[in-house]
C-alpha positions, 0 to 999 in steps of 0.5 A, a space after each residue: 487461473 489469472 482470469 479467475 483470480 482477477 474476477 475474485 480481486 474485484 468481486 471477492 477480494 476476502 475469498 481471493 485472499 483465503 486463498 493466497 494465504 492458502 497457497 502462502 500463509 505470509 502473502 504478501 510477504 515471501 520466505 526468503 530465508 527462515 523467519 525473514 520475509 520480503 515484500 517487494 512492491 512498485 507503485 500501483 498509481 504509478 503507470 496510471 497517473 502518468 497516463 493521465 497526465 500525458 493525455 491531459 497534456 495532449 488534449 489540451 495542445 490539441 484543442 488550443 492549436 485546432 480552435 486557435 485559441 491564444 498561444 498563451 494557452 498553451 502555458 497550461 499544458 506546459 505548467 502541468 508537464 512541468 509541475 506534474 510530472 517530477 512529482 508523478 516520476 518519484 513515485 515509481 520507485 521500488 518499495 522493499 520491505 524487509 522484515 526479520 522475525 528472529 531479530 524483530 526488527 525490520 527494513 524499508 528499501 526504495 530504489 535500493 536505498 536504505 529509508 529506515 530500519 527499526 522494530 517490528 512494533 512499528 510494522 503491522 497489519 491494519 484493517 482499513 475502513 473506507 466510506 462510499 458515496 454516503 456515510 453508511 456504506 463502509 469498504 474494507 481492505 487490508 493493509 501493511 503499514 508501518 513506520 516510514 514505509 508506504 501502505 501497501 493494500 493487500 486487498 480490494 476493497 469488500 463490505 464483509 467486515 468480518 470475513 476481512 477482520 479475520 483474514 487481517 488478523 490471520 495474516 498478522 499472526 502468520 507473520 508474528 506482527 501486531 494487528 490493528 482494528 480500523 477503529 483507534 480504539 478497539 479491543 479487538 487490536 492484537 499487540 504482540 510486541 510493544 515499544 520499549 521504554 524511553 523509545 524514540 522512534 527514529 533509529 536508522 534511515 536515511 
């Protein structure tokens, strides 16, 4: 069953998420309690980006010691060990996004930590518009975002607009969240819930 669902991630990325929002109608989010939803989520890149770097590093060492170039080559790797590698490491943290229905209201968690808390109008599902190697071809995937929060992908990326258009907005009103068309401007947004007047955005965070 894993292998299957693997070959439809990068294949059929819409059926695969007909069918996880067969199995639960709020994926990615879990039911924790009544109406409270918890998506827990660590950095995709994370492992990846490291490993590029590192080999990088290597590679480079490497070929200055084997061709004997100057030893102030070896600044390069040392420069990208030091410059890279605290800015990859703040990436691996856990991401929890806490989102309460009753309340209608939601928290961003990093590491454990509290980054912010607001109203669930600034949390939402969005249809993402990617372009290819020419302007013609369009990839779309659907994505969690928010306010103060990391986007989190729900989805490959798929050429069937539609088919992805209506499982975006099926999840959304799973999850009783606004959804948004890739477009900025769309009649086919959903908007269930609106900022209150005079609303200044921040509210709590850290």
């Amino acid at each position: 069953m894993k292998d299957l669902l693997e070959v439809l991630e990068l294949y059929n990325p819409e059926r695969l998420l007909k069918y996880r929002l067969g199995k639960n109608p709020y994926y990615p989010f879990r039911e924790f309690t009544q109406n409270v939803f918890v998506l827990n989520a660590s950095c995709p890149m994370f492992a990846i980006e490291l490993t590029i770097l590192l080999a990088f590093v290597v590679a480079d060492t490497l070929y200055v010691l084997l061709t004997k170039t100057q030893n102030a080559m070896l600044v390069v790797p040392l420069l990208a060990l030091v410059l890279g590698f605290p800015t990859i490491v703040r990436k691996r943290g856990k991401r929890v996004v806490v989102y309460d229905a009753n309340t209608q209201r939601y928290e961003y968690y990093l590491d454990g930590e509290l980054v912010y808390g607001g109203r669930c109008h600034n949390l939402y599902v969005r249809l993402l518009c990617e372009t290819g190697g020419s302007e013609e071809a369009h990839y779309y995937s659907v994505v969690v975002d928010g306010y103060m929060i990391h986007p989190y992908k729900v989805t490959a990326v798929s050429k069937k607009r539609e088919k992805m258009f209506r499982l975006g907005r099926r999840l959304a009103a799973n999850l009783d969240l606004n959804f948004f068309d890739c477009a900025e401007r769309s009649t086919n947004h959903v908007i269930r819930h609106y900022p209150p007047q005079n609303d200044s955005v921040p509210e709590l965070g850290s």
